[in-house]
Every structure is written in C-alpha cells, then in structure tokens.
C-alpha positions in Angstrom: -25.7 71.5 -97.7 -28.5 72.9 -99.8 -29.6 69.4 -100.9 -30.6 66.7 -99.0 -32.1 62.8 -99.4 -32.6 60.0 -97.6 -29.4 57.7 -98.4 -31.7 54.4 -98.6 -34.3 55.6 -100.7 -33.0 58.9 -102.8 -36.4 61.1 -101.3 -35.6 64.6 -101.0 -35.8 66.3 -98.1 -36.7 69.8 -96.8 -33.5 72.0 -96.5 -33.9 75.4 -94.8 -32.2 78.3 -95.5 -32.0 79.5 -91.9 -30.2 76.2 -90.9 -27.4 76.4 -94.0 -26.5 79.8 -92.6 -26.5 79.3 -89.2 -24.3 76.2 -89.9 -22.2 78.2 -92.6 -22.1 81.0 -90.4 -20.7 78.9 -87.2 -17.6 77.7 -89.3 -17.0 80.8 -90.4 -17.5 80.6 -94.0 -19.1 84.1 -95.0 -18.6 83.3 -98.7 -20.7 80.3 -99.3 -23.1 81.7 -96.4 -23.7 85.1 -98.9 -24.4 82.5 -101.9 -27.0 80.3 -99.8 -28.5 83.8 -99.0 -29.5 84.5 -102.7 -31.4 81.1 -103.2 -35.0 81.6 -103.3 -36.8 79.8 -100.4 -40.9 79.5 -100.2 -43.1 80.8 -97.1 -41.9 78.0 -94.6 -38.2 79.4 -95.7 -37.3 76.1 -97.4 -35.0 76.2 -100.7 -37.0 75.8 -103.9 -36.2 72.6 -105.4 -36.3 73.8 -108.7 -34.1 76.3 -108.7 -31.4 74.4 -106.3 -31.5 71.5 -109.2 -30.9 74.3 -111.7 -27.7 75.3 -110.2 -26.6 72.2 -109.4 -26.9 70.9 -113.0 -25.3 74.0 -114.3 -22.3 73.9 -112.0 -21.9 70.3 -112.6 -22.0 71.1 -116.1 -19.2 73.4 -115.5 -16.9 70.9 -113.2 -17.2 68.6 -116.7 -14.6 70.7 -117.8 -12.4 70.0 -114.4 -12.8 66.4 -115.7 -12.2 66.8 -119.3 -9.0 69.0 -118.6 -7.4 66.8 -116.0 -8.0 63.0 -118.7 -10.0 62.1 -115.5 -11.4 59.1 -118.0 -7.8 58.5 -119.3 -6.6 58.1 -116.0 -9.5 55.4 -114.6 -8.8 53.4 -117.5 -5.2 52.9 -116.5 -6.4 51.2 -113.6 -9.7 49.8 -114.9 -8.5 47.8 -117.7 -6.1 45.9 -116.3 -8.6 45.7 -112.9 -11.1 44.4 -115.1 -8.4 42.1 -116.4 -7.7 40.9 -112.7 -11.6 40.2 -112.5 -11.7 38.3 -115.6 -9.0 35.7 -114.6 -10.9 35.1 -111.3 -12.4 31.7 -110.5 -16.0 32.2 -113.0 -17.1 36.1 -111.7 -21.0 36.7 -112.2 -22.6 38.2 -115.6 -22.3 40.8 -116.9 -19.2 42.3 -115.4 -21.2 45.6 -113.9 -18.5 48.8 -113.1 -21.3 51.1 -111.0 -19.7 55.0 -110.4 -21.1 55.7 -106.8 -21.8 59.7 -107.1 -22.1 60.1 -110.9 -23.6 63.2 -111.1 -24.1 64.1 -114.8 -22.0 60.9 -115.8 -19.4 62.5 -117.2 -17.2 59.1 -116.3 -19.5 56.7 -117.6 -20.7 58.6 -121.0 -16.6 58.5 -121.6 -16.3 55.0 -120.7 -19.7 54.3 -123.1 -18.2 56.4 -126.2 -14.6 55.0 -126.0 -15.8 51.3 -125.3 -12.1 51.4 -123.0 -13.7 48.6 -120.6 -14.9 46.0 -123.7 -18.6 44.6 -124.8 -19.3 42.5 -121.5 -18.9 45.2 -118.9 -22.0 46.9 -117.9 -21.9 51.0 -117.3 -24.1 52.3 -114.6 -23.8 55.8 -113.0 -26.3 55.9 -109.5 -26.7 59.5 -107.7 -29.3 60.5 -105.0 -29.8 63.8 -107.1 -32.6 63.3 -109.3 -31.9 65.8 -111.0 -28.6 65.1 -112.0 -29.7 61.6 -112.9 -32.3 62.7 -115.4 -29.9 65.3 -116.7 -27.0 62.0 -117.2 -30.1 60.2 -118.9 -31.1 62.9 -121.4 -26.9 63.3 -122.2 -26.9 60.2 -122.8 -29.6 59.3 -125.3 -28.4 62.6 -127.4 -25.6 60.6 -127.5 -26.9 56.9 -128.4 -24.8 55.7 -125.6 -25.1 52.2 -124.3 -25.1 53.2 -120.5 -27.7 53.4 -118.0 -28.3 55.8 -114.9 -30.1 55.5 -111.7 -31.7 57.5 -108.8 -31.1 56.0 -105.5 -28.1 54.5 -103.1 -25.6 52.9 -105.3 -25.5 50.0 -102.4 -29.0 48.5 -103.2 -29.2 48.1 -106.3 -31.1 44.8 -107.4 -28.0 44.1 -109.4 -24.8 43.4 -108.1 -21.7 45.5 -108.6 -18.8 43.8 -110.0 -16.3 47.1 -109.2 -17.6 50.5 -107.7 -15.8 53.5 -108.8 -16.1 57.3 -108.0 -14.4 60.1 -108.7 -14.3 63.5 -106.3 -16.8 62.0 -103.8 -14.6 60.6 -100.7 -13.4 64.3 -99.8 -17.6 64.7 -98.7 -17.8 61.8 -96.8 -16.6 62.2 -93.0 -15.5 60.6 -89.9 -16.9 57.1 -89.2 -19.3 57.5 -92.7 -16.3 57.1 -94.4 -15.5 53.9 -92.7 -19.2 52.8 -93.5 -18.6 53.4 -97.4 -15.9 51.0 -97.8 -17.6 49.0 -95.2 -20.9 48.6 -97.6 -19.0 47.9 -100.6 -16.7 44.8 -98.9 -20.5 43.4 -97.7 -21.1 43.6 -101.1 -20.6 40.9 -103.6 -18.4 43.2 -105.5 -14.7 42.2 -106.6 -13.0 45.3 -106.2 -13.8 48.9 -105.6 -11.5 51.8 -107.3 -12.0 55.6 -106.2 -10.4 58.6 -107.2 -10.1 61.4 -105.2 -7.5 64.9 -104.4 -4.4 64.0 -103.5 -4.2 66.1 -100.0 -1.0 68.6 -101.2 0.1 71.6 -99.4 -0.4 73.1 -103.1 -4.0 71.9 -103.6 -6.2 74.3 -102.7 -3.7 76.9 -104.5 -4.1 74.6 -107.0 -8.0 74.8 -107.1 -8.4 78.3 -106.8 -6.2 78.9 -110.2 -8.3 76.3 -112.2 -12.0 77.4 -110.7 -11.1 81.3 -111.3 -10.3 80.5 -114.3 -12.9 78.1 -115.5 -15.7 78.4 -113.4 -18.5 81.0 -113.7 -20.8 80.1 -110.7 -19.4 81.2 -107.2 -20.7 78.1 -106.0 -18.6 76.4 -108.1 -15.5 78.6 -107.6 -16.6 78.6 -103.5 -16.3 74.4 -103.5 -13.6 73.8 -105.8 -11.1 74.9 -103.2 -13.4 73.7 -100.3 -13.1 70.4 -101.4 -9.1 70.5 -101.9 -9.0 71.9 -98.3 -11.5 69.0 -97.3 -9.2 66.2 -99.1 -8.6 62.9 -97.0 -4.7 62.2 -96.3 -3.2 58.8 -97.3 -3.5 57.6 -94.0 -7.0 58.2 -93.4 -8.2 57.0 -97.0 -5.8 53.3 -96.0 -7.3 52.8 -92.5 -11.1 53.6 -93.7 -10.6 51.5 -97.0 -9.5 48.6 -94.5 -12.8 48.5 -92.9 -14.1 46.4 -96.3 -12.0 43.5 -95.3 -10.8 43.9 -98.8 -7.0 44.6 -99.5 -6.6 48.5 -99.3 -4.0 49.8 -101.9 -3.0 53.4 -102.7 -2.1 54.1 -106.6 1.0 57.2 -106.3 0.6 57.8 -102.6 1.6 61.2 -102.2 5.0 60.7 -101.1 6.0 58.6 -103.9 5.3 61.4 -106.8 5.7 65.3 -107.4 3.5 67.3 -105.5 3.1 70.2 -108.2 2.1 67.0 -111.0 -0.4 65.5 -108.0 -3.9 66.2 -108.7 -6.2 63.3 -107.7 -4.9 59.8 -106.6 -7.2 56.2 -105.9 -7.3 53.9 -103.0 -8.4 50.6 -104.2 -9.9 47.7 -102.9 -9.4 44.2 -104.1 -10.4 40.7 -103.4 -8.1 38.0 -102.0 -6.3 36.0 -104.6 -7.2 39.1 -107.1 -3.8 41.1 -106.2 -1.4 38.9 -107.9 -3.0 39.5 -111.3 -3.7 43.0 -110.9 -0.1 43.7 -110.8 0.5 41.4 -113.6 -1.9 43.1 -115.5 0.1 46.3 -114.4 3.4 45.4 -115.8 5.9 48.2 -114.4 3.2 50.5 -113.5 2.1 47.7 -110.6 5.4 49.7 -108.8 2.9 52.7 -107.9 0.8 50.3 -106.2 1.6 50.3 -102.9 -0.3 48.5 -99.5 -1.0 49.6 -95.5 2.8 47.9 -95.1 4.8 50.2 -96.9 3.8 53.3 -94.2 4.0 53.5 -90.4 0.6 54.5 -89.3 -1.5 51.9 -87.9 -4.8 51.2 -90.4 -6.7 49.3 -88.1 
C-alpha cells in the first residue's frame, strides 16, 4: 500500500499518506496504520520515494533470511529440475530455456539458482519486479557476486523475451479476487511451458507460525507487521486450483495441505503444465510425483 506502479509499464505513482490511513484505518489495522504515519510525506502529503525505497530494500534484506532459513532455493529445485527435465523432452522447446521469477524483489531465488548452477548452462535466470528499487538493488548484489543472472524493471508478462517457466515465491497471497484469476490467465496466453509458484500453505498454525519467526528475526515493524499479514492473507487450496485453472494449463498442487503435517507446512506450489508435459514430469519425479496431486483428487468445483 505505500508503493504503487503502473502494472504495464513499472512508472511509479503518487501514494498519499492520508489515503493508506484512511484505508488502514477502515480495516481496522491500527498497527500498520501507526507505521504509515511515521513515513515522511512532502507538501502535497505524498510518501517520499526515497525513503519508502529505503525501507523497502532494508526489510527485503531482512525477509532474505525467511528464505535462507526455510531452503526456499532447495525446495524450488525439487520441482524445477525435474520440470526443466519435463521441458527438455518436449517436442524442440524455444532457446534458451528462460525460468523468469515474477516478483523477485532483491533476487534472492535467482542469485541462488545463479551460484549453485541447480538448473544447468542452457537455462536463462531472470528476476522482473515493478520496484525499481529493488531491481537495481538485485543488480548491484548481483555483479558483487559475478553472477550470470539478469534483472528487470517492468511487468514480468511483456517481456520481449519469452518465458519458458514463470516462478515466484511469496507473491500469490497479494494478489486478490478476480486479479488472481488474471495471473494465471496471462501466463497460459503466454508461450510459456509451465509456471511453478510457491506460496503459504493456509494452516490454522500459520500466522502463529509467522509471528514466532518475524519476532524473532525481523527488526523493522513493517516487516514484523506483514509477515503475519500475509500468513493471515494465504490463498486456500481450493482457491489457488480454480484460479490456476483459468491458464488452460493443467493446475497441480505439490503437498496440498491435507496430504502433510500441518506443524512441518510452511509454503506449498500450485503448478501449471502444458498438455503432454504431465507424463514426464512425474517421471522425472520418481516417488516424489505421489505429492502431486490434480483438481480431481478434491470435491470443490475449479471451474
């Protein structure tokens, strides 16, 4: 809420303070509202820019940690190796294989998938954000590093060139109503193959869950206040199969939430695949293809 672009082009927009309260305010949330309220605004009481990038960057410096902590790159590559794997067996897929994290913030994924090489030498790593901040911050990480990885300001769904997968991780839980439906809608337009998004797992113990970890490891109150917003804001199963539908891809959930222990469950995917690309993924899976589980196996409707 304190940040805002356009989602074609990545311009920032004005963001008043007034408004963020008012709106804070009307949900009841007195605890973000007294953070908003310490953010400097200028004479026409908009939010400086500068110093809503600084905390931004600084808190997503912090949430690195949340990603280091729960092997959020270990996990991914569970799934995106033998994805990948599925996508290489296809019928001749374009070049370079491109994996594009939608919401990369600092690029905490894709400098991981960069320094371990877990994908191989033909699959292209870009991380897109509309934060320009964030981007240039995921840039200058990544030179210190002399990784081979590349990050862009803008909508992750016009890039010039095409996505082979799209992957995010922590971003579905901000996208609402029939937006969410548009996501996966814009990515089975696409000429990607597959799309692979992790998320929280919607628990009774999550936002218990968060509060314990961002108490303890968080220094920002903003990033304490969101942590456990976002756990509270999780999709359920049901909602993330029926929007992930609306590619036209086939919607699969990996450890659904009924299927594994709620106290182990932190964040889970919903995948979407190609037809004719399902067959090999789950070879590619070996036993761990069991955890993959389609719209069939539950008794909601996902149309």
């Amino acid at each position: 809420m304190i940040t805002s672009a356009d989602p074609r082009s990545g311009r920032r927009l004005p963001v008043r303070r007034a408004e963020v309260l008012r709106r804070l305010t009307e949900h009841g949330d007195q605890c973000a509202a007294r953070i908003v309220a310490r953010l400097p605004v200028d004479d026409d009481d908009v939010l400086d820019p500068h110093a809503v990038d600084g905390l931004l960057v600084a808190v997503h410096t912090e949430l690195q940690r949340l990603s280091e902590e729960l092997r959020i790159g270990e996990r991914l590559v569970d799934l995106l190796v033998p994805l990948f794997a599925a996508v290489r067996s296809a019928a001749a897929p374009e070049r370079p294989l491109r994996l594009v994290d939608v919401g990369c913030g600092l690029g905490y994924l894709i400098r991981w998938l960069s320094a371990t090489d877990a994908l191989g030498p033909d699959v292209e790593l870009v991380g897109v954000d509309l934060n320009a901040a964030l981007v240039t911050e995921a840039t200058r990480l990544a030179r210190s590093e002399a990784l081979d990885c590349r990050f862009v300001h803008g909508n992750a769904f016009d890039l010039p060139e095409a996505a082979t997968v799209y992957v995010s991780t922590g971003v579905l839980h901000h996208i609402r109503g029939p937006a969410l439906e548009e996501f996966f809608r814009l990515q089975g337009r696409s000429r990607a193959l597959a799309f692979c998004h992790y998320d929280i797992a919607a628990t009774s113990l999550a936002p218990i869950g968060a509060w314990v970890f961002h108490r303890a490891r968080m220094r920002h109150p903003l990033g304490r206040h969101d942590g456990v917003a976002s756990a509270r804001r999780a999709h359920s199963d049901a909602t993330l199969l029926s929007a992930a539908a609306a590619s036209g891809m086939r919607p699969l959930l990996y450890e659904p939430r009924g299927t594994v222990n709620p106290f182990c469950t932190t964040l889970r995917p919903v995948l979407g695949i190609r037809p004719g690309l399902e067959a090999p993924l789950r070879q590619a899976l070996g036993r761990a293809s069991r955890r993959l589980v389609g719209p069939e196996r539950f008794s909601w409707p996902t149309g």
